[in-house]
C-alpha positions in Angstrom: 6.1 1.6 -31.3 5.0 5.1 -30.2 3.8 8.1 -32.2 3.1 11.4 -31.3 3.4 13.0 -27.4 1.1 15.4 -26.2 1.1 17.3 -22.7 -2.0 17.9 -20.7 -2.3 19.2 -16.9 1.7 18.5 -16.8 1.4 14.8 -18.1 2.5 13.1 -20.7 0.4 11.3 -22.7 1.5 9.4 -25.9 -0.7 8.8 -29.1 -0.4 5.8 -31.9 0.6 2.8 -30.0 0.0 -1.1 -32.1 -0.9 -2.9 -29.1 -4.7 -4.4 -29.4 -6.0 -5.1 -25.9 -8.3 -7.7 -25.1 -10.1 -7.2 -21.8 -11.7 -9.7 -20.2 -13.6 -9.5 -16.8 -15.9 -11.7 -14.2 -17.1 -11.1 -11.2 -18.4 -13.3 -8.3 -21.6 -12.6 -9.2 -21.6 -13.3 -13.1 -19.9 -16.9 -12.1 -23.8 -18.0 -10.7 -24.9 -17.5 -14.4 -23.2 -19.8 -15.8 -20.2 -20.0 -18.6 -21.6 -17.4 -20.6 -19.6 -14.9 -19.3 -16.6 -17.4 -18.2 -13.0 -15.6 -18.6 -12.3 -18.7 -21.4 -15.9 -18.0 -23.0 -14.5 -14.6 -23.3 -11.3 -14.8 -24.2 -12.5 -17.5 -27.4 -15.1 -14.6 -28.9 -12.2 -11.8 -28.3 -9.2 -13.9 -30.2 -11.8 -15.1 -33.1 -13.0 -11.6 -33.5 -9.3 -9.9 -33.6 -8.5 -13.1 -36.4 -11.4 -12.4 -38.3 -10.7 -8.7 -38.3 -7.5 -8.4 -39.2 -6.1 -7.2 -35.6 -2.8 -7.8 -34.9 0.0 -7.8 -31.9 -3.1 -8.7 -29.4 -2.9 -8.5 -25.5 -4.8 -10.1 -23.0 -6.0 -8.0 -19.7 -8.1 -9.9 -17.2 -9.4 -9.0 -14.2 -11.5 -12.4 -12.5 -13.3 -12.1 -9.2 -13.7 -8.1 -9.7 -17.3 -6.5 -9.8 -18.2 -3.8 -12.6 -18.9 -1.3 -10.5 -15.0 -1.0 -9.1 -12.4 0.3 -11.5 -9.5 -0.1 -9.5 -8.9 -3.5 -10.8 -5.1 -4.8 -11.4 -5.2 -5.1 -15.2 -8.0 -2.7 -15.5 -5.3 -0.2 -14.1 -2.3 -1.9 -16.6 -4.7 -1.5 -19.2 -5.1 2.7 -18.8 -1.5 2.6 -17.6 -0.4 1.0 -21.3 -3.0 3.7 -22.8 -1.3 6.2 -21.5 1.6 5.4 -22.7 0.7 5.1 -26.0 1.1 1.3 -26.5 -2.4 0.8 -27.3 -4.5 1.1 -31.0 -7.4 -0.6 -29.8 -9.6 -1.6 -26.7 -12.0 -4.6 -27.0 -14.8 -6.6 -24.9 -17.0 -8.8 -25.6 -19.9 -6.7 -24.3 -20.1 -3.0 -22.3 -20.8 -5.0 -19.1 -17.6 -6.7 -18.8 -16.0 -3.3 -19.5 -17.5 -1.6 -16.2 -21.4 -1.4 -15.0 -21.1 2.3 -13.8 -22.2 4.6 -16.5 -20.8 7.2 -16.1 -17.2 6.2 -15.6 -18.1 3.5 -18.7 -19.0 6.3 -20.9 -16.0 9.0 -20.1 -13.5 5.9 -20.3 -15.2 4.9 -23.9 -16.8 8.3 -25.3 -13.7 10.8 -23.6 -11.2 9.1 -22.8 -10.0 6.6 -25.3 -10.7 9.1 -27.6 -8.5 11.4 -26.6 -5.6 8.9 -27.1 -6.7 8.2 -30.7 -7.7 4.7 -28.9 -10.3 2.5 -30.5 -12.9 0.9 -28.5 -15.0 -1.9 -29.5 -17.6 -3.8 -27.7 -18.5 -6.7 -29.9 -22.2 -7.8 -28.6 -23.4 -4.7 -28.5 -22.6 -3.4 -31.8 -20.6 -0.3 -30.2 -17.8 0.5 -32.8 -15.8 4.4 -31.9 -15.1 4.2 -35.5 -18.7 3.5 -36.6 -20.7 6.5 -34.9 -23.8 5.6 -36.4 -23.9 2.6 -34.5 -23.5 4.3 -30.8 -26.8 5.6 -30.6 -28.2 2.7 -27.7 -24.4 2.8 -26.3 -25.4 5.4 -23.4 -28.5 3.6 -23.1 -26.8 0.1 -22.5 -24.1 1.8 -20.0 -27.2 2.7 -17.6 -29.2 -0.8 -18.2 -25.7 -2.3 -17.4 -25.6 -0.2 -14.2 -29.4 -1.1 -13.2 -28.3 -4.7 -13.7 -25.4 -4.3 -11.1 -27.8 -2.5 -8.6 -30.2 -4.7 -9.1 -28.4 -7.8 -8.7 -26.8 -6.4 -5.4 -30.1 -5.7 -4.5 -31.1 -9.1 -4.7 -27.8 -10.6 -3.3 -28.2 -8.3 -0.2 -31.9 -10.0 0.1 -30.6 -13.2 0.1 -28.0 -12.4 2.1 -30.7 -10.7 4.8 -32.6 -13.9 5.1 -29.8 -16.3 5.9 -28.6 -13.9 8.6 -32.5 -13.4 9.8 -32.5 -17.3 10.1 -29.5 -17.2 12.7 -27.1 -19.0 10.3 -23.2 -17.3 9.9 -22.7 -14.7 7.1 -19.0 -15.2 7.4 -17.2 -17.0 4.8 -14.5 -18.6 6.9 -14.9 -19.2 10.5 -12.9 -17.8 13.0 -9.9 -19.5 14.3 -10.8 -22.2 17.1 -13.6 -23.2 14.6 -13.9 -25.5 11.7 -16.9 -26.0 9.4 -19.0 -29.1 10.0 -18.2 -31.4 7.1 -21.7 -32.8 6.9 -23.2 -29.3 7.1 -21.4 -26.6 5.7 -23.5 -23.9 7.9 -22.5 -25.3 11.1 -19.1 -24.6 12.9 -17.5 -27.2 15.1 -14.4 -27.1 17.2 -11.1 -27.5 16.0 -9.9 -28.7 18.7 -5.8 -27.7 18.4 -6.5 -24.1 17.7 -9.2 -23.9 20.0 -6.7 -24.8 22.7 -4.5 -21.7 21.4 -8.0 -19.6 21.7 -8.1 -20.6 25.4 -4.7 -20.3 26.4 -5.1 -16.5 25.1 -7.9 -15.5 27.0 -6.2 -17.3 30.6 -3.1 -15.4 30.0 -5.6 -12.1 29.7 -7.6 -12.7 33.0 -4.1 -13.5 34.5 -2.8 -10.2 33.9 -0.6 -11.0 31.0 -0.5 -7.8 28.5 -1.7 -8.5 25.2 2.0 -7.3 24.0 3.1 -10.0 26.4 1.0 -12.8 24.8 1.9 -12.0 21.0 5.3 -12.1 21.6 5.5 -15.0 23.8 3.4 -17.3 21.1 5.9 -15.8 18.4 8.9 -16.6 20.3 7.2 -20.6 21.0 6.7 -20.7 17.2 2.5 -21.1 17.5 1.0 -20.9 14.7 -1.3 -17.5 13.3 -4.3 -18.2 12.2 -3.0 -17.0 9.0 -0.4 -19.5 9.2 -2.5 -22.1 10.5 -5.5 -21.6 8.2 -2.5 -21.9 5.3 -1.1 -24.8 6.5 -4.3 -27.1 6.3 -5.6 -25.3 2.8 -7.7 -22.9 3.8 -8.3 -20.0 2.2 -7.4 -16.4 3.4 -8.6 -13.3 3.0 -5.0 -10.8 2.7 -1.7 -12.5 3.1 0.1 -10.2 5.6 3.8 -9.2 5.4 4.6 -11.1 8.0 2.0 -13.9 8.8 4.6 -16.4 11.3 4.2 -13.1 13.7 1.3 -12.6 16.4 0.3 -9.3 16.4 -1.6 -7.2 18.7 -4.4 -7.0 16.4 -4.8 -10.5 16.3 -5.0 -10.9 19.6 -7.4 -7.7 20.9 -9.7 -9.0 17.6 -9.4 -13.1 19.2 -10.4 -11.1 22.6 -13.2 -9.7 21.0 -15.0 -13.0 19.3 -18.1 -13.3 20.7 -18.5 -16.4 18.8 -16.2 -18.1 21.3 -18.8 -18.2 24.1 -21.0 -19.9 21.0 -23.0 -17.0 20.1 -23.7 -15.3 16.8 -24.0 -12.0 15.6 -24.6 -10.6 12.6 -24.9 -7.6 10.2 -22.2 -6.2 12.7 -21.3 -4.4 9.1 -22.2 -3.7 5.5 -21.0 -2.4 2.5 -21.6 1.5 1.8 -23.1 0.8 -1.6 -22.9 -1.5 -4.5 -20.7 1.2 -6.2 -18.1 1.1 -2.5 -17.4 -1.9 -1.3 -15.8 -0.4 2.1 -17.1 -2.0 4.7 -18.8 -0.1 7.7 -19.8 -1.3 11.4 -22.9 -0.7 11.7 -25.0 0.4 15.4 -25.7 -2.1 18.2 -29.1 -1.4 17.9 -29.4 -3.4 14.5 -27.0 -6.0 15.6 -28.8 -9.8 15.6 -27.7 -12.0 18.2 -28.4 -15.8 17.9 -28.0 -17.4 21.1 -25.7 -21.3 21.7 -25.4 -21.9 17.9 -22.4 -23.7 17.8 -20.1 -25.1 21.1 -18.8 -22.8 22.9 -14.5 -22.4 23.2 -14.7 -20.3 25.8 -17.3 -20.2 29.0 -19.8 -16.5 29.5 -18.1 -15.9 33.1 -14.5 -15.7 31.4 -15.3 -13.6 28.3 -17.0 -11.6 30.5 -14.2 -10.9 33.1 -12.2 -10.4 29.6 -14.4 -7.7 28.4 -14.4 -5.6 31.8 -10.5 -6.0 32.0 -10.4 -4.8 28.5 -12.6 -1.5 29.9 -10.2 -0.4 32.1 -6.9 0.7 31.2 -4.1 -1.0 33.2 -1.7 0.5 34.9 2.4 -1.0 34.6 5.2 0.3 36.3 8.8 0.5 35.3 8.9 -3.5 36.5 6.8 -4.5 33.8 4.3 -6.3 36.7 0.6 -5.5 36.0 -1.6 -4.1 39.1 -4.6 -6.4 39.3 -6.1 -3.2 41.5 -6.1 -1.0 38.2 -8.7 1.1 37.3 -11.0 0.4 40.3 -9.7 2.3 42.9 -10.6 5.9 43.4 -10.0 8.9 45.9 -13.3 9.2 48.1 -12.8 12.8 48.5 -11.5 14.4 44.7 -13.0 11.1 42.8 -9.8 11.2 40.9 -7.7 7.5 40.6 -5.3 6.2 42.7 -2.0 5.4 41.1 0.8 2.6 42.3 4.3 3.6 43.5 6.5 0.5 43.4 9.8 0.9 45.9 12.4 -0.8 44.6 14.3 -1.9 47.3 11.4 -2.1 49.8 8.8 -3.8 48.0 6.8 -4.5 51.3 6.1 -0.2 51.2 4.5 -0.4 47.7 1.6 1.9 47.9 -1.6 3.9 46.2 -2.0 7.3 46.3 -4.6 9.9 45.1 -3.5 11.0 41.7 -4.6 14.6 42.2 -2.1 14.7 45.1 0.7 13.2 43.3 0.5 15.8 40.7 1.9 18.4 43.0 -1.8 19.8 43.1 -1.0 19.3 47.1 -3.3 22.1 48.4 -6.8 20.2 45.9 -6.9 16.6 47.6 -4.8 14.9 50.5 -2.4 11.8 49.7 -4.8 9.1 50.9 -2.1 6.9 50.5 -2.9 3.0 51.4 0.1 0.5 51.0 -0.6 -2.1 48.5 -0.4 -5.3 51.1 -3.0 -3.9 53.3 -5.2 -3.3 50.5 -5.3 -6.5 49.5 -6.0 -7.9 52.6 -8.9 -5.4 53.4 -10.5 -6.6 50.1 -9.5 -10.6 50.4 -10.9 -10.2 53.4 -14.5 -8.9 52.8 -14.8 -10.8 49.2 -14.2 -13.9 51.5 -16.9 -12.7 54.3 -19.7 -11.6 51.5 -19.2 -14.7 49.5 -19.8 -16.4 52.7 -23.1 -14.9 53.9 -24.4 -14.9 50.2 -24.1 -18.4 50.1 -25.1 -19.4 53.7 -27.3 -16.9 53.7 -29.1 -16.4 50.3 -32.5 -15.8 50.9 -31.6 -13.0 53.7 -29.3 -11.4 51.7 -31.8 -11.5 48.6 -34.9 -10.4 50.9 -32.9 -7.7 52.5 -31.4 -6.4 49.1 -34.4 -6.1 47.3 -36.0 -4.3 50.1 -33.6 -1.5 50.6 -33.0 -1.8 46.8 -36.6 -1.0 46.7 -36.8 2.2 48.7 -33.8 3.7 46.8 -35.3 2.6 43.5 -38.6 4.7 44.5 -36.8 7.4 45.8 -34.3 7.5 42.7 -37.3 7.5 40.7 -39.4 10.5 42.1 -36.4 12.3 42.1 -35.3 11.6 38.1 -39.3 11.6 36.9 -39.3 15.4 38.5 -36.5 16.2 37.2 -37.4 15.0 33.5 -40.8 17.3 34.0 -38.9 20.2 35.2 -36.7 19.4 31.7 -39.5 19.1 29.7 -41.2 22.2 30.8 -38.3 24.5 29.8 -38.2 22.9 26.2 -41.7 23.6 25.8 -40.6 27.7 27.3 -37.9 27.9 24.8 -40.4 26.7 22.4 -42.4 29.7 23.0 -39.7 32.2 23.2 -38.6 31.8 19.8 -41.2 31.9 18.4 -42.0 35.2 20.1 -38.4 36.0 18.7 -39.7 35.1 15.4 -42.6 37.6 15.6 -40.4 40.2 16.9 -38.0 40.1 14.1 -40.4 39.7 11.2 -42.2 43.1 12.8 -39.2 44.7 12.8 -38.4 45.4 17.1 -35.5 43.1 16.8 -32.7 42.7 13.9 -31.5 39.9 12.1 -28.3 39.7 13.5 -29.8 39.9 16.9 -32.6 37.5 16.0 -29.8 34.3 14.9 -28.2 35.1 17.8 -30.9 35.0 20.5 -32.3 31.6 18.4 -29.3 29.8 18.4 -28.4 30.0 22.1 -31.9 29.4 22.7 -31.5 26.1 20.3 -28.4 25.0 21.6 -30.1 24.6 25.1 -32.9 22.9 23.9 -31.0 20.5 22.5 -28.6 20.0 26.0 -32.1 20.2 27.3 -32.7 16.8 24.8 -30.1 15.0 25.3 -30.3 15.2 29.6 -33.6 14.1 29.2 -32.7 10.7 26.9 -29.9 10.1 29.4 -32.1 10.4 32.2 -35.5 8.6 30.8 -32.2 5.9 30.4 -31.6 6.0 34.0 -35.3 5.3 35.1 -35.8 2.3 32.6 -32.4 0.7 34.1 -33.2 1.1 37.6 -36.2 -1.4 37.2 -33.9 -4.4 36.5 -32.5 -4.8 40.5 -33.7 -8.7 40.2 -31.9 -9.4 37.2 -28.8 -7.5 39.0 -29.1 -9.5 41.7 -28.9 -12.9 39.6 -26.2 -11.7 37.9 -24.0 -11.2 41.1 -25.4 -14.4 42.8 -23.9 -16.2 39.4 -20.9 -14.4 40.2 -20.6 -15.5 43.9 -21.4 -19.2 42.9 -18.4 -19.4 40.5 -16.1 -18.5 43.4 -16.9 -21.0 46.4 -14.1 -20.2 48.1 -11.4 -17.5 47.8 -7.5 -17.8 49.0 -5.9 -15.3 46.9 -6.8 -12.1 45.0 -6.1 -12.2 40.9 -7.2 -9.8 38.3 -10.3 -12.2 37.2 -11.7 -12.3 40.2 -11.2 -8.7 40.6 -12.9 -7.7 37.9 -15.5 -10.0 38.4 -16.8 -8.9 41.8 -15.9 -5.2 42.1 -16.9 -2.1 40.1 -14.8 0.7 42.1 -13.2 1.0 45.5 -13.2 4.0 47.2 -10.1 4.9 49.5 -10.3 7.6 52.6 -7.7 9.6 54.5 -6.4 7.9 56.8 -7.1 9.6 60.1 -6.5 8.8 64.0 -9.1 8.4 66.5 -7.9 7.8 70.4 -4.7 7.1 68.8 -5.6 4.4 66.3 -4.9 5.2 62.1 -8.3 4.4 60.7 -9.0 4.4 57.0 -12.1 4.3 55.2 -12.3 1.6 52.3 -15.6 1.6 50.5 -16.0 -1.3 48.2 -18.8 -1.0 45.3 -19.8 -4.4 44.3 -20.7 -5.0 40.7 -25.1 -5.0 40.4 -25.6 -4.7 43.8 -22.9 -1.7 45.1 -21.8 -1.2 48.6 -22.4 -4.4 51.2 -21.8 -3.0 54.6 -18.4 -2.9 54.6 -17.0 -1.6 57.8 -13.8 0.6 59.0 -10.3 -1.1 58.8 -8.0 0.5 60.8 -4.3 -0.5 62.4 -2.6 1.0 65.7 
């Protein structure tokens, strides 16, 4: 039945309903106590209370699983949805705390609220009666304790929570999908052997040049399993059903892409919680990342993830014929520095061919075509990846000797160069330092105005701070160009992966070469010669000499 209807703010709201709710909550957190607090526990005191005092027509609203400090709980929301309707006389909980553990939403909901609607509230542990007032005295003093309890017990959680991650054990509930938990120790991931063969097949259709678009609808169309689907199938839980959860989606695949965990790694407190009022989660900066090196097998090897990672850095290029360009994103026009783009010729594929991109936008009279044809390109490079891997590998100790030598003189000579240039940096902060200050003592004596004052100091400010940031990115540059020996591991590893080379594909690519510069091409004594500069990842250019045709 409902009473009277009054308008507020262009709503309706509705007074004198018979419904007597009784609202029952737990949260995650108030299961550890024990049954105290358990949804039955509270729903026995509720229904003996309404008995005993003569309240009639009673509902049940519970919300398990939700915490206190989050009012956008399902029957939370029925529950103020039926008050404002005017179905409900009276509110009851067993105490404030399973009400809401935010104080101030606790006490407009109880003290404004509900009282508005002519609602009775009643919490039955904690004396708090709407109808009694004398008895409310302690109730704003209980809505903060309650409060203090939530932040305090988040507090504690989050310490917990801290430690285990510190001791290089997953944070995750669930593992991802290629992994299993260890039956015998519930911390430990093993491989699960049939989706792990899913994980891999995913990652060699990536290196091979197969868009991720590609891959989600190919494993749709062949019916594989999601790991939503897959997870569901064997009984384990999930997080959020999707709409559709028999289709692959791109998501799933770039976040599969992403797993460091495959290579057997851990990471964690990648993310947090804002606060233990929001429970949106945030990433968080590299910087207080915590990697745990080999703690479970690895799915996928270092060298492919890796090669997965740098693809994923450059965005590739696909023509109208839907074929990827393994060359994308490394080649670049020696002269304007802008890309090279593909042009795919239909009927002649044999004259597919780069071109500067700067050109092709009909800015003709900026840069030159340096047009190269895609064929001859790919042998140029085939051809000197197959002669460095060669001499690196007959030839090691030379080509490590004479690396680190000229790698040496360039180092120092970098380094005089960027250490002047951070003084010459620094010594114009400490000038503009002085200069507004002097601008300070001018306007407070009156030679210069206010106006002209803030306008002097802020352009003066905003170069000090371009003036800052130069000189991080720089000081940046000096600490990295220490670390030739470890580049030069790093490409060695790469060379030793790849004994022998018959054929060019995107992962070897992407593994060897950083950028390609292309010349003009240009005729000497009648010969076309062409410049092709190839910049090896670590260790850069490796003497790479003209190619040229008749």
């Amino acid at each position: 039945m409902i009473g009277q209807i009054a308008i507020k703010n262009n709503k309706k709201y509705y007074y004198g309903g018979d419904v007597t709710a009784l609202y029952c909550r737990l949260s995650k957190d108030d299961e550890q106590i024990g049954d105290s607090n358990s949804i039955v526990h509270q729903k026995e005191i509720l229904a003996k209370y309404a008995k005993e005092h003569g309240f009639v027509n009673c509902k049940f609203y519970v919300d398990d699983g939700y915490s206190g400090t989050n009012f956008n709980r399902p029957d939370f929301q029925r529950l103020m949805a039926d008050a404002e309707e005017g179905k409900l006389s009276t509110v009851i909980v067993k105490d404030m705390s399973r009400f809401g553990r935010d104080y101030i939403m606790v006490g407009y909901y109880t003290e404004i609220y509900f009282s508005n609607l002519d609602i009775r509230f009643i919490a039955i542990n904690d004396n708090v009666d709407s109808n009694i007032q004398t008895e409310n005295d302690l109730t704003p003093f209980k809505n903060v304790f309650n409060e203090w309890y939530a932040k305090d017990t988040s507090k504690k959680i989050r310490a917990v929570f801290k430690a285990k991650g510190n001791s290089g054990k997953h944070l995750t509930t669930n593992p991802p999908f290629g992994y299993k938990k260890d039956p015998n120790d519930k911390d430990k991931w093993i491989i699960d052997e049939e989706a792990a063969g899913t994980v891999r097949r995913i990652f060699q259709m990536f290196v091979d040049g197969v868009r991720m678009p590609e891959i989600a609808r190919k494993l749709t169309e062949e019916k594989v399993e999601t790991p939503q689907l897959y997870n569901i199938h064997r009984g384990r839980s999930i997080h959020k059903l999707s709409e559709y959860p028999e289709i692959w989606s791109v998501g799933t695949i770039k976040n599969m892409l992403d797993q460091v965990a495959y290579v057997g790694h851990t990471i964690n407190f990648q993310t947090a919680k804002k606060s233990y009022k929001n429970k949106k989660q945030v990433r968080l900066p590299k910087e207080g990342w915590v990697i745990y090196r080999n703690t479970q097998e690895a799915i996928i090897d270092e060298k492919t993830f890796e090669t997965v990672q740098q693809m994923r850095n450059v965005k590739r290029a696909y023509t109208k014929f839907n074929e990827p360009n393994m060359f994308s994103g490394l080649l670049f026009c020696a002269d304007c520095g802008n890309r090279l783009t593909i042009q795919r010729i239909a009927k002649h594929r044999e004259a597919d061919n780069f071109s500067c991109a700067t050109y092709r936008k009909k800015k003709k009279g900026l840069c030159s075509s340096h047009r190269i044809l895609v064929s001859e390109l790919t042998e140029v490079v085939k051809s000197d990846l197959q002669k460095v891997c060669e001499y690196v590998f007959l030839h090691e100790k030379e080509f490590t000797d004479e690396y680190l030598s000229g790698s040496k003189k360039e180092t120092e000579k970098f380094q005089t160069k960027t250490k002047a240039e951070i003084k010459r940096l620094s010594d114009r902060q400490e000038e503009i330092g002085k200069i507004i200050r002097k601008l300070y003592e001018d306007n407070v004596s009156g030679r210069i105005t206010d106006e002209r004052f803030d306008f002097l100091a802020k352009s003066y400010e905003d170069e000090g701070n371009d003036l800052k940031q130069k000189t991080i990115e720089l000081q940046n540059a000096l600490t990295a160009s220490v670390q030739d020996e470890e580049k030069l591991s790093k490409f060695l590893k790469i060379v030793k992966a790849y004994t022998e080379i018959q054929e060019l594909t995107p992962e070897i690519l992407n593994s060897f070469i950083e950028k390609i510069y292309i010349g003009e091409t240009e005729r000497y004594d009648g010969r076309k010669m062409q410049d092709v500069e190839i910049i090896y990842k670590f260790v850069g250019a490796i003497n790479l000499p003209q190619y040229g045709s008749d």
